[in-house]
GULUMDO-823706 format. One record per residue (C-alpha): x, z, y negated; residue in three letters. Coordinates in steps of 0.001 Angstrom, whole numbers, padded with zeros to 6 digits, always signed. Layout:
N
XZYALA/...
***
This chain:
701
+080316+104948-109519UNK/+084099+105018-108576UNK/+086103+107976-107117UNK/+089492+108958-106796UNK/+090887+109900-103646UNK/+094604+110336-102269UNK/+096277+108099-100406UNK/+100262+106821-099412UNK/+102037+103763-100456UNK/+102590+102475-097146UNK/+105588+100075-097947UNK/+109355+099924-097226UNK/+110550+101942-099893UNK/+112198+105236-100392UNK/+109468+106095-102322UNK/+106779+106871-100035UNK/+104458+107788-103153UNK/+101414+109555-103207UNK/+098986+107419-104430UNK/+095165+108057-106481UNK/+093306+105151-105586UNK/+090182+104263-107589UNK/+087790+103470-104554UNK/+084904+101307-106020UNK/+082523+101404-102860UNK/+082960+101399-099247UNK/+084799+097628-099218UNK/+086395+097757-102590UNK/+089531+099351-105057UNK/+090154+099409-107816UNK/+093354+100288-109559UNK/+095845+102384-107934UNK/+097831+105109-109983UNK/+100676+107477-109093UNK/+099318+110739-107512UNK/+100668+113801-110663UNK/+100244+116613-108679UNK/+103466+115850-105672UNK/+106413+116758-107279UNK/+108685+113793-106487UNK/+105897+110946-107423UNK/+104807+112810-110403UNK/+102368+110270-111736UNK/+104999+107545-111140UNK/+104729+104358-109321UNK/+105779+100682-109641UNK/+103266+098096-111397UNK/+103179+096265-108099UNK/+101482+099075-106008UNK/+099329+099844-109465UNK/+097330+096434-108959UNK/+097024+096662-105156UNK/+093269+095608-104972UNK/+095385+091995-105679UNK/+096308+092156-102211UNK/+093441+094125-100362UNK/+090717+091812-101868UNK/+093189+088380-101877UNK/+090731+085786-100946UNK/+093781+084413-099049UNK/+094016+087673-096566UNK/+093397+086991-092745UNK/+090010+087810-091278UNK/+089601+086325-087619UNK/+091588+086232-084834UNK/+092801+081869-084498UNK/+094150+080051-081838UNK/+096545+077152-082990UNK/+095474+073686-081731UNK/+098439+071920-083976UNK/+102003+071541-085174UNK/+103862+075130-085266UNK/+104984+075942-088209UNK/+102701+074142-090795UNK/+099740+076399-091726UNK/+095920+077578-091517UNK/+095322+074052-091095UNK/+096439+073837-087655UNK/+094491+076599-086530UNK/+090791+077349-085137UNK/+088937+080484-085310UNK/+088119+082689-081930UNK/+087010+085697-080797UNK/+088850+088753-080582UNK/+088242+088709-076895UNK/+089340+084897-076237UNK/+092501+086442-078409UNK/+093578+089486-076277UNK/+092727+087427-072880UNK/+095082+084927-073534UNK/+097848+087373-074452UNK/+097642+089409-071518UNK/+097062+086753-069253UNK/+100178+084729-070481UNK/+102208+088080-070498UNK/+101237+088534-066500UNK/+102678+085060-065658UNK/+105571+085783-067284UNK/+106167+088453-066082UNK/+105372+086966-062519UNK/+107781+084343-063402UNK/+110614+085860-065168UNK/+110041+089577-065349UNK/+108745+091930-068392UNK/+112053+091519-070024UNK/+111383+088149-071217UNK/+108729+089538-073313UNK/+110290+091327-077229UNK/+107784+093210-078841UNK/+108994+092611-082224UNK/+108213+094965-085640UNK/+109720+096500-088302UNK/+108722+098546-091546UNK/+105704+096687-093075UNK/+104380+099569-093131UNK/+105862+103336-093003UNK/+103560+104627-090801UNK/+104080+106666-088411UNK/+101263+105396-085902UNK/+100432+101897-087060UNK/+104869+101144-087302UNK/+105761+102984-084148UNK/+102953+102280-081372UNK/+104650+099141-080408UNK/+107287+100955-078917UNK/+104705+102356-076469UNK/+104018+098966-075084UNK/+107597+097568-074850UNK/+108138+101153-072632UNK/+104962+101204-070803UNK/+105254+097705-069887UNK/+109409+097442-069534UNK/+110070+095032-071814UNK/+113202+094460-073823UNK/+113766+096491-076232UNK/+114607+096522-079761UNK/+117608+097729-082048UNK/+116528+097744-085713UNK/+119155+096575-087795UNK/+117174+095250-090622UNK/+118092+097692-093136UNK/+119742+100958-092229UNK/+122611+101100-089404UNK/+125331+100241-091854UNK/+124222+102882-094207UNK/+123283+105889-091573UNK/+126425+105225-089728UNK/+128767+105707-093294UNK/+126597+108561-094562UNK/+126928+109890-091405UNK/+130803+109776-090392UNK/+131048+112066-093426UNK/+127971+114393-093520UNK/+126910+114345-089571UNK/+123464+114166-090597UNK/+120887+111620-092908UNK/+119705+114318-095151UNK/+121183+115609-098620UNK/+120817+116963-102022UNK/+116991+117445-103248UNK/+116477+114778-105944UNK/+113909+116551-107653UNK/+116837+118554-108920UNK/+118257+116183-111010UNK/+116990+116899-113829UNK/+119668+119952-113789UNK/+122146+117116-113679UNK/+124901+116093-116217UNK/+125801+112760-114615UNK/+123457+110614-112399UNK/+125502+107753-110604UNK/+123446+105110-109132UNK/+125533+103277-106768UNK/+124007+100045-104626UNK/+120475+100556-105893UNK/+118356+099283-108508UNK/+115535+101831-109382UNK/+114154+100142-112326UNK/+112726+097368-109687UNK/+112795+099378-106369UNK/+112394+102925-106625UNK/+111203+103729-110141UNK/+110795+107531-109617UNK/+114309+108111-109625UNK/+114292+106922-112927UNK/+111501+108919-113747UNK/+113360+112456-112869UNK/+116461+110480-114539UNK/+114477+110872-118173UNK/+114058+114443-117065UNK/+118210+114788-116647UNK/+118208+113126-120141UNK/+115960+114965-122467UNK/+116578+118566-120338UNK/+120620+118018-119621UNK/+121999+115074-121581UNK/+122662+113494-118399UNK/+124507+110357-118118UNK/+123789+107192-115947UNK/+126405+105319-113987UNK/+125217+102484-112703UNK/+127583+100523-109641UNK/+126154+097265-108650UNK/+127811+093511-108746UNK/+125437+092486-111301UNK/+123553+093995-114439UNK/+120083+094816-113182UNK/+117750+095953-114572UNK/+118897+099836-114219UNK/+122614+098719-115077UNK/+121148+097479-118531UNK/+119939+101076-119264UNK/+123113+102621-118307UNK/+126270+104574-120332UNK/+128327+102778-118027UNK/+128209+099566-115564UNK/+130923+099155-113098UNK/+130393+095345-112185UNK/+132515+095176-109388UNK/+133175+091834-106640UNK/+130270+092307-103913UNK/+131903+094131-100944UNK/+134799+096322-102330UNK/+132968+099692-103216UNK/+135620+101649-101124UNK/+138129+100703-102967UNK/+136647+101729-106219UNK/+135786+104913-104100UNK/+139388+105556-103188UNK/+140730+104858-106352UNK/+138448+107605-108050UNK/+139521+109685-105323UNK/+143427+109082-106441UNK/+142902+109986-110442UNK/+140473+112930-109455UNK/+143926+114267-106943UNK/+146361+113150-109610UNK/+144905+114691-112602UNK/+143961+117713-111751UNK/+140247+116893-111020UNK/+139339+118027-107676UNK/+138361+121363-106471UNK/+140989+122202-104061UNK/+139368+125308-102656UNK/+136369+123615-101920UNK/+138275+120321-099886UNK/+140054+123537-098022UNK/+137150+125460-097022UNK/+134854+122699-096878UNK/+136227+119561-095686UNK/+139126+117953-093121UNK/+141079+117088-096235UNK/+145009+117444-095056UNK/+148274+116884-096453UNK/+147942+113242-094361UNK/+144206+112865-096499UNK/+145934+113699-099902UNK/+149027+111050-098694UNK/+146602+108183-097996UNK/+145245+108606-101640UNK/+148250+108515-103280UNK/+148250+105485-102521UNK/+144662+104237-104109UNK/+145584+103318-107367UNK/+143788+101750-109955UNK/+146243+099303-110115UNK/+145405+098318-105780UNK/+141586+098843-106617UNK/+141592+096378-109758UNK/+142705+093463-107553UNK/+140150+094317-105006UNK/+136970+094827-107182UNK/+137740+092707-110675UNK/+137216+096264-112965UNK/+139665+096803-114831UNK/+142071+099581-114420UNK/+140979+101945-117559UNK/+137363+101048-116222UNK/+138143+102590-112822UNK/+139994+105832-114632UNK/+137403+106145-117107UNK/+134749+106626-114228UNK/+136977+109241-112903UNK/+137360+111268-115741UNK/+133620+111311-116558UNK/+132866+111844-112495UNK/+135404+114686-112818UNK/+134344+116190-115713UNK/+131227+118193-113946UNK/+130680+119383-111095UNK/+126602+118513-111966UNK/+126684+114860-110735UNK/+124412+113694-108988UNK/+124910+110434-106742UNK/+121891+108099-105898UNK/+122903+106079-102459UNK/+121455+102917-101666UNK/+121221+099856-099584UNK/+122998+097699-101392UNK/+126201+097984-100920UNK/+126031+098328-097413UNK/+124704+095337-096759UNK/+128374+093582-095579UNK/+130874+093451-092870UNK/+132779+096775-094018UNK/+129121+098634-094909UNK/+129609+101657-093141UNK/+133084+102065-094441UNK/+132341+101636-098395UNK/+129048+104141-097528UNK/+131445+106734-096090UNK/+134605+106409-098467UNK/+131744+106554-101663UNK/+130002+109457-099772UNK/+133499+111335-100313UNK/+133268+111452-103988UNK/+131502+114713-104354UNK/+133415+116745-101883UNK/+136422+115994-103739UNK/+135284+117408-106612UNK/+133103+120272-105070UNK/+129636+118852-106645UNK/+128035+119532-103653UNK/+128030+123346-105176UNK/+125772+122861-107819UNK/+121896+122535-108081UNK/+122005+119270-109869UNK/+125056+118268-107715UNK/+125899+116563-104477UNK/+123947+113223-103003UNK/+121231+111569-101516UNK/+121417+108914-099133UNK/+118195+109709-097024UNK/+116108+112856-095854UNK/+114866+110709-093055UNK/+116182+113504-090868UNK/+114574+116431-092413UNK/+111556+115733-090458UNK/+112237+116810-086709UNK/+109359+114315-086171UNK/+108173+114698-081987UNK/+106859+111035-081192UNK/+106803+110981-077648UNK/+103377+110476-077689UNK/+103064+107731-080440UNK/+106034+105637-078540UNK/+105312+106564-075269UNK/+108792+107809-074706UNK/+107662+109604-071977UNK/+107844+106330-069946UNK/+111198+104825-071763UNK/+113420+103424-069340UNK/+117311+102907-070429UNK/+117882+100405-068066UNK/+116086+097563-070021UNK/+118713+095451-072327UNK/+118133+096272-076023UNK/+117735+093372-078454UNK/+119604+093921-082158UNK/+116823+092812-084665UNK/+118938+090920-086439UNK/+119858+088445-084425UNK/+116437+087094-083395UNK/+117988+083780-084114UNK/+120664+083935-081850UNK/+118470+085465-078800UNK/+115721+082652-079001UNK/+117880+080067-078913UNK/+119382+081695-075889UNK/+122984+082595-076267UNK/+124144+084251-073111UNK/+126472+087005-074818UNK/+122485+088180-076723UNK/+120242+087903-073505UNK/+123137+090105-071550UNK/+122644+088174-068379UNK/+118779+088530-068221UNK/+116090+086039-068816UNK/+115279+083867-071487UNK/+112680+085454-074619UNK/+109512+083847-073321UNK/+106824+085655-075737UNK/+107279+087770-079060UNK/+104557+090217-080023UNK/+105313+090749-083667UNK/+103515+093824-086201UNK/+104978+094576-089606UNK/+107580+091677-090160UNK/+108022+088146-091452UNK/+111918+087239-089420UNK/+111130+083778-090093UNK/+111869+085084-093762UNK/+113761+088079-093162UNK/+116242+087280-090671UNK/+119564+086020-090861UNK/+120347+082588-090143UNK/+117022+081060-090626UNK/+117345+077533-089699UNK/+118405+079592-086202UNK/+115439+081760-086091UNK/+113244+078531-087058UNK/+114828+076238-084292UNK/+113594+079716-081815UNK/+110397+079693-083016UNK/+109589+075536-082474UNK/+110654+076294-078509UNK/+107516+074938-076697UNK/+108083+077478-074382UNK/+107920+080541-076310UNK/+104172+082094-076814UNK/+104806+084154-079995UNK/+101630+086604-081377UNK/+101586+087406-084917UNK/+099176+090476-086230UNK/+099373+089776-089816UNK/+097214+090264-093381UNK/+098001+086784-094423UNK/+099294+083335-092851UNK/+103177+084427-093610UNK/+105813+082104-092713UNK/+106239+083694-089085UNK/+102717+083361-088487UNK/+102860+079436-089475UNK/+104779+079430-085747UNK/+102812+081794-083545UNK/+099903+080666-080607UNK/+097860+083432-081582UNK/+097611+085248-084964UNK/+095237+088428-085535UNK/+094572+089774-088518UNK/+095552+092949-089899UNK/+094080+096099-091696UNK/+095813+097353-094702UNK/+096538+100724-095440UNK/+093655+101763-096949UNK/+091794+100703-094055UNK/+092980+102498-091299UNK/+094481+106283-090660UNK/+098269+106985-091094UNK/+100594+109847-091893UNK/+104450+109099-093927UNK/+107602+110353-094106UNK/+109874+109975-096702UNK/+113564+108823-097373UNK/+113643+109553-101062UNK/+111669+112943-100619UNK/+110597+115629-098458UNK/+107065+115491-097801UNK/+105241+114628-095269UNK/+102022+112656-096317UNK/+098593+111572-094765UNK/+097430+108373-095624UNK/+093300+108607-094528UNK/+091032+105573-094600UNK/+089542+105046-097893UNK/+087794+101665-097385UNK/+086242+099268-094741UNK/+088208+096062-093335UNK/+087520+092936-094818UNK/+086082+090842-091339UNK/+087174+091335-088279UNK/+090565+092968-089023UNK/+092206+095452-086557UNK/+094289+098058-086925UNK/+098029+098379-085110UNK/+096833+101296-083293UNK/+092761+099507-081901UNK/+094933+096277-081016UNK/+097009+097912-078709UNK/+094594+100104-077170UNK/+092824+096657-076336UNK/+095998+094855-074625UNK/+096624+097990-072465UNK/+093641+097190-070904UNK/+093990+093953-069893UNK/+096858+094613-068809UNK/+095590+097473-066623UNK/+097688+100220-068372UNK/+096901+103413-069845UNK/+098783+105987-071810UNK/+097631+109024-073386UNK/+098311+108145-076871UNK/+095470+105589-076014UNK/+092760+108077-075477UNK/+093065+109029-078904UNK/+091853+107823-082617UNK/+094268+107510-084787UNK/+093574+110620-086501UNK/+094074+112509-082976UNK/+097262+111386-082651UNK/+098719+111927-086060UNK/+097283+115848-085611UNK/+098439+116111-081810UNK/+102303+114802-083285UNK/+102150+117004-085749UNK/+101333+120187-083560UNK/+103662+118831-081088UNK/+106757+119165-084017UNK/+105591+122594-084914UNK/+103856+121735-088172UNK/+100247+122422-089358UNK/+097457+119938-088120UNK/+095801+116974-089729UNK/+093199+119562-091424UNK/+095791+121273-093553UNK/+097973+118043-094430UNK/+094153+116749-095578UNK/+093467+119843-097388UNK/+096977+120382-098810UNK/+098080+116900-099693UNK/+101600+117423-098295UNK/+103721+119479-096248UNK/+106960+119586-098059UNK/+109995+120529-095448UNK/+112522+120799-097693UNK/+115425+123044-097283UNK/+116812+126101-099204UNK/+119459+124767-101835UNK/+122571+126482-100173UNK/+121443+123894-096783UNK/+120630+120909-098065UNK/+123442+121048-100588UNK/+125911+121972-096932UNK/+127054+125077-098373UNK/+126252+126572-095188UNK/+128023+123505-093435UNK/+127520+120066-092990UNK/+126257+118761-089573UNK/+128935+117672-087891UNK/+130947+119228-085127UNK/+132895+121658-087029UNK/+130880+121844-089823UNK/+133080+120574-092279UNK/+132832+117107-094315UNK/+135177+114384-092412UNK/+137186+112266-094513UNK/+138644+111297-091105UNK/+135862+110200-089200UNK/+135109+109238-085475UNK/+133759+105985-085634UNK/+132672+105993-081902UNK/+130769+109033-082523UNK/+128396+106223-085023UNK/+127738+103178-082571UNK/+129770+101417-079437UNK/+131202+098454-081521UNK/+133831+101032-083774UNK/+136997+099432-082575UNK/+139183+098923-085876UNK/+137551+100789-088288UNK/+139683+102547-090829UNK/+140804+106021-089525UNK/+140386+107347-093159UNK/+138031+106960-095941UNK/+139485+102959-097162UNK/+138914+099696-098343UNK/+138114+097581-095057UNK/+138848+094415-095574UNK/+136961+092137-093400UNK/+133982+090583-095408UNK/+133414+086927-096033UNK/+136260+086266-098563UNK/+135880+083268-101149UNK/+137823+080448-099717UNK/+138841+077128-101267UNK/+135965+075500-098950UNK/+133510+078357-099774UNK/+134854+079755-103319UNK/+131435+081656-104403UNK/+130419+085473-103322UNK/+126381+085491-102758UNK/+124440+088526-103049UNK/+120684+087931-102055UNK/+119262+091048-103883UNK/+115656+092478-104031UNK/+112982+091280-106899UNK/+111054+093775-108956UNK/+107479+092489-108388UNK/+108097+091882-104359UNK/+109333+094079-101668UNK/+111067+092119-099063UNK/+108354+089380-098581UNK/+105030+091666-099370UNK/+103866+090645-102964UNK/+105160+087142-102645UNK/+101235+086198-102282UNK/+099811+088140-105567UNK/+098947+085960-108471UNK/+100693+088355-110749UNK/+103879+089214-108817UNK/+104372+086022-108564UNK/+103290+084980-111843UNK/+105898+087908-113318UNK/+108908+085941-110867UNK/+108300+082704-111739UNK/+110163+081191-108916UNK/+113508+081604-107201UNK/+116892+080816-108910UNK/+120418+081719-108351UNK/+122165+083604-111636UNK/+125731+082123-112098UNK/+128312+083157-114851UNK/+128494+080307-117138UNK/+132394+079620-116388UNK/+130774+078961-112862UNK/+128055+076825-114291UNK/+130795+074904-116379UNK/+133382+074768-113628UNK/+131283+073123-110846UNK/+129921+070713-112915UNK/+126092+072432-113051UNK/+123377+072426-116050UNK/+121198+075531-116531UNK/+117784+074760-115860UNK/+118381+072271-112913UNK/+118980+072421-109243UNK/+122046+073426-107419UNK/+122896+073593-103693UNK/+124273+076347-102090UNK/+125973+076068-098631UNK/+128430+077478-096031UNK/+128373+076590-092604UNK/+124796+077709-091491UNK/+122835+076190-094141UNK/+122101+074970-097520UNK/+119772+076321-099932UNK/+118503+074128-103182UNK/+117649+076383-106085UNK/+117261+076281-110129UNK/+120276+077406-112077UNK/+119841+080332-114649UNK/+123051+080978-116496UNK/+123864+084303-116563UNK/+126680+086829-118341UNK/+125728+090119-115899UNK/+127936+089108-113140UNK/+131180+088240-112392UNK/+132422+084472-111971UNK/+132795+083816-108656UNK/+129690+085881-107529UNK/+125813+084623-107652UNK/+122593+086489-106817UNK/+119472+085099-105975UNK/+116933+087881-106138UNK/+113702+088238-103292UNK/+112985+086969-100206UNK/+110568+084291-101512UNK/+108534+082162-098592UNK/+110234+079628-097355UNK/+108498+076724-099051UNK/+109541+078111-102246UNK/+112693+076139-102181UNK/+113241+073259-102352UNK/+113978+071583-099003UNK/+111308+074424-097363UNK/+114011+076856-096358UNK/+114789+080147-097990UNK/+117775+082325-098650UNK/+118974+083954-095621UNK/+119924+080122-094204UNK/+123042+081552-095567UNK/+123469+084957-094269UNK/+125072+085453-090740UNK/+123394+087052-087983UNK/+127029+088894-087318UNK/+126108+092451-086576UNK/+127886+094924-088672UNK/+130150+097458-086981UNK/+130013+100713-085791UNK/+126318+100271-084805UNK/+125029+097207-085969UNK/+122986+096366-088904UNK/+122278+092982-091319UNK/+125051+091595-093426UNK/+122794+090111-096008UNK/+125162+090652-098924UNK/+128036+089325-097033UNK/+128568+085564-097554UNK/+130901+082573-098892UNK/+129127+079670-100333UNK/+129922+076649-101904UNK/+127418+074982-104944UNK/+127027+071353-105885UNK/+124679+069681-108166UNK/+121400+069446-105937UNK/+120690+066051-104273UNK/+117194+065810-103228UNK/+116222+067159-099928UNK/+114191+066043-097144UNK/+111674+068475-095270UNK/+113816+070780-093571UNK/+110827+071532-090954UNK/+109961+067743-090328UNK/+114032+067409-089619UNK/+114415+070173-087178UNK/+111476+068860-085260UNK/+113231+065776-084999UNK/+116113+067710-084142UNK/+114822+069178-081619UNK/+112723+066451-079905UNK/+116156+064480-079901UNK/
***
């Protein structure tokens, strides 16, 4: 007889959702529904998380611990099956002779958010400190966006968007709900049938959200801020901002109201490709209400100028005072609601500043040893990785593949299945799930905090983030408090240590919502910066160490990958609807529902450079070239072309994927991934060797 009982969608989503999950017996789910009683999930969750048992009982998933006795970077084939003690021997004993040899900094403990948890995410920062090895800067996903939001608003926290349904105008700007956070459009319906809200949708291509919006501002990848700074210009010149508010509220000056005058529609239209009446139509209807409400993503701060277009759009509603109504203002992230103290679950209680920190991002870059990266110490000898595929994810894969085939690199992968990254490790151990082990959540797109308990048994020999650890400390003779405790110990003892109630009552409550009263997390009481006021002047330097040449004032930046006679296309690599980065890319019906990958071109493109729909193109800029299927497409702009999901590798043809064409450039004030931000060319396809087979030649030459 099946039960339901709570859980957390563990994955890298705003989301966070509480989840009911129809536990079968102690092994086995079955399906997984959207928790009705938490006020942000409300019953609502994607169709991906809904069939989960797909990936929990995937007859695919990883149960032993292997040793590889073949070619890197093949598959399961060149492995053989060992014990978890043969396993966490050899890892500790190769990390003590390198660390005889060339010191602990040679070893990168490598993760990012494959899962949201606090515990089974976070740990691995107690071994890189225990043990002194590099450290890490994650730039995956958020630097470029926390650095913008914050140069305006001081803090990553804003309007509660379980208020929207009081709003008259929802503007979703560089997300895509419909596909990656589908409770927004969930409270959305509420705005509509309570409100008669409108939706604004501001992406460089009609997703799925933009289809079901009143309006869909297609603009070139890249050039948000000016759009921003135009709307800024018709709200001052007609009459639409609230003056008294910019006085009391914000460092808006008679220099501020100068620079805008200069913003026109007219400057924006040859920046962005909207039209002028497209840019001042937006600006009446944005002006018109003070109850707008402005959804924040990723998207569009995924290039060169990020931070800038996050900041100059972040703007919008202290122009026009939204910020003052329930139902007004923005959300970016409540990440900082939380107050979280995680000394204990990353051991920063023994964090020492002196070891060089690696950016993320440019894993390609630091294994293929570029001096300006490895900041005069050794060379990355071993990579411990938990929670991420980079030989997907990265940028610059053909980089990040070439570091991976270095005979001299040891590289451990804890994984659920035989993922791309995996395909190049020594050892690979296999991973629990989220069901299987005990975690606790915080949210970006909410305020709750969230236990996650154990609902089900391990398929195998699977080990949780948390056991696997606690195992290598030992070999390597080092202890740590966190290490005397189960994972339910720690999550209570963290969240005593921040001041909030223990394990028990999250268990017996479901949440702990921290939100704040309307009048703070709307800033009426003052945003968090310095002087409490909103900065349309910001200090860069105040963001990250790399600010040099940022604009002084909310602006257009213009220093993103511009189309060039050599490379005349713009390339967005945007998310898919059944996958989430590259989780899902292994379920039958994900990717059954995807199909396969294929870059969307406006048919003038298709026409123009001599393509067919239906057959192969090549896409290429100096780092790489990518093969994929044409699929005409009217939703976009000529001269820009998405290919949606990080697909495996072997997907394409030619066995490398997307981000062959994304730079590993680090994005400025404080890093971050330029994924959106690149200049291709496209050709009809010729037929392409094995990429793998060719670097190994490559590299043996």
């Amino acid at each position: 007889m099946s039960v339901k009982k709570r859980s957390v969608c563990p994955h890298d989503c705003p989301s966070v959702c509480s989840l009911d999950v129809e536990v079968l017996d102690e092994k086995t789910i079955g399906k997984v529904y959207g928790n009705k009683s938490h006020s942000y999930t409300a019953g609502t969750i994607c169709a991906k998380v809904s069939r989960y048992s797909e990936r929990v009982h995937h007859p695919d998933r990883l149960t032993h611990p292997l040793k590889r006795v073949g070619k890197r970077g093949v598959g399961i084939s060149e492995y053989e099956r060992i014990s978890w003690d043969e396993a966490l021997d050899t890892i500790a004993d190769r990390f003590k002779d390198i660390i005889n040899t060339d010191g602990a900094q040679a070893i990168w403990p490598f993760h990012y958010a494959g899962t949201m948890g606090w515990v089974q995410r976070d740990g691995l920062d107690r071994l890189r400190h225990c043990l002194g090895t590099s450290r890490q800067h994650s730039t995956f996903c958020t630097p470029l966006a926390d650095a913008g939001w914050k140069a305006g608003v001081g803090s990553k926290r804003g309007s509660d968007a379980r208020l929207m349904h009081k709003s008259e105008l929802v503007i979703v700007w560089g997300g895509n709900p419909v596909s990656t956070q589908v409770n927004v459009m969930h409270h959305l319906a509420q705005a509509k049938r309570e409100s008669g809200a409108k939706l604004v949708v501001v992406d460089p291509y009609k997703t799925k959200t933009a289809d079901k919006a009143d309006m869909h501002l297609m603009l070139k990848p890249g050039t948000d801020a000016a759009l921003a700074c135009a709307v800024i210009h018709v709200l001052l010149e007609e009459g639409l901002a609230d003056r008294n508010y910019l006085a009391k509220h914000t460092d808006f000056d008679e220099n501020t109201d100068a620079h805008f005058a200069t913003k026109t529609p007219a400057w924006a239209s040859a920046i962005t490709g909207l039209s002028e009446q497209e840019i001042i139509d937006f600006a009446r209807l944005y002006g018109s209400t003070k109850k707008s409400f402005m959804r924040l993503g990723y998207g569009f701060t995924r290039s060169r100028n990020g931070a800038a277009n996050m900041h100059a759009v972040s703007c919008l509603p202290a122009v026009t005072g939204a910020w003052l109504e329930q139902g007004g203002g923005a959300l970016y992230s409540q990440s900082e609601l939380y107050g979280l103290d995680t000394t204990l679950i990353r051991g920063l209680d023994t964090q020492s500043q002196h070891t060089r920190l690696f950016d993320q991002s440019r894993i390609g870059p630091i294994l293929c040893g570029n001096e300006a990266d490895l900041q005069g110490g050794p060379p990355v000898k071993a990579l411990f990785i938990q929670n991420t595929n980079p030989a997907v994810v990265a940028p610059d894969t053909n980089k990040v593949l070439k570091g991976f085939a270095r005979e001299d690199l040891f590289t451990v992968v804890h994984e659920q299945f035989m993922t791309d990254t995996a395909m190049w490790a020594d050892i690979v151990l296999p991973a629990t799930m989220f069901l299987e082990h005990d975690d606790f959540y915080t949210a970006g797109g909410h305020t709750s905090v969230q236990l996650g308990a154990k609902l089900i048994d391990p398929p195998g020999e699977c080990r949780s983030n948390h056991t696997v650890l606690i195992g290598l400390f030992e070999r390597l003779g080092m202890s740590h408090p966190a290490n005397e405790l189960s994972e339910r110990e720690l999550i209570d003892a963290t969240l005593k240590a921040t001041g909030l109630s223990g394990i028990e009552e999250l268990e017996k409550n479901g949440n702990l919502d921290v939100s704040r009263q309307f009048e703070t997390a709307n800033f009426l009481d003052g945003f968090d910066t310095s002087d409490k006021r909103f900065h349309f002047s910001p200090d860069w330097s105040l963001q990250g160490p790399n600010s040099a040449g940022m604009p002084s004032m909310a602006d257009y930046w213009d220093v993103i990958d511009q189309p060039s006679d050599e490379h005349p296309l713009r390339l967005v690599t945007a998310p898919a609807r059944q996958f989430l980065n590259t989780t899902f890319t292994e379920t039958p019906t994900s990717v059954r529902m995807e199909k396969q990958p294929f870059v969307m071109m406006h048919p003038d493109d298709i026409s123009h450079y001599q393509l067919q729909a239906g057959s192969f193109a090549t896409l290429g800029n100096q780092q790489g070239e990518v093969s994929v299927e044409v699929r005409e497409f009217t939703g976009v702009q000529p001269g820009t072309v998405v290919v949606e999901s990080l697909w495996p590798n072997h997907k394409f043809a030619g066995g490398i994927g997307i981000n062959a064409l994304t730079s590993a450039e680090s994005g400025k004030p404080n890093g971050g991934a330029v994924y959106h931000d690149a200049a291709v060319w496209v050709k009809p396809a010729a037929v392409l060797g094995d990429t793998r087979a060719e670097l190994n030649v490559a590299l043996a030459d």
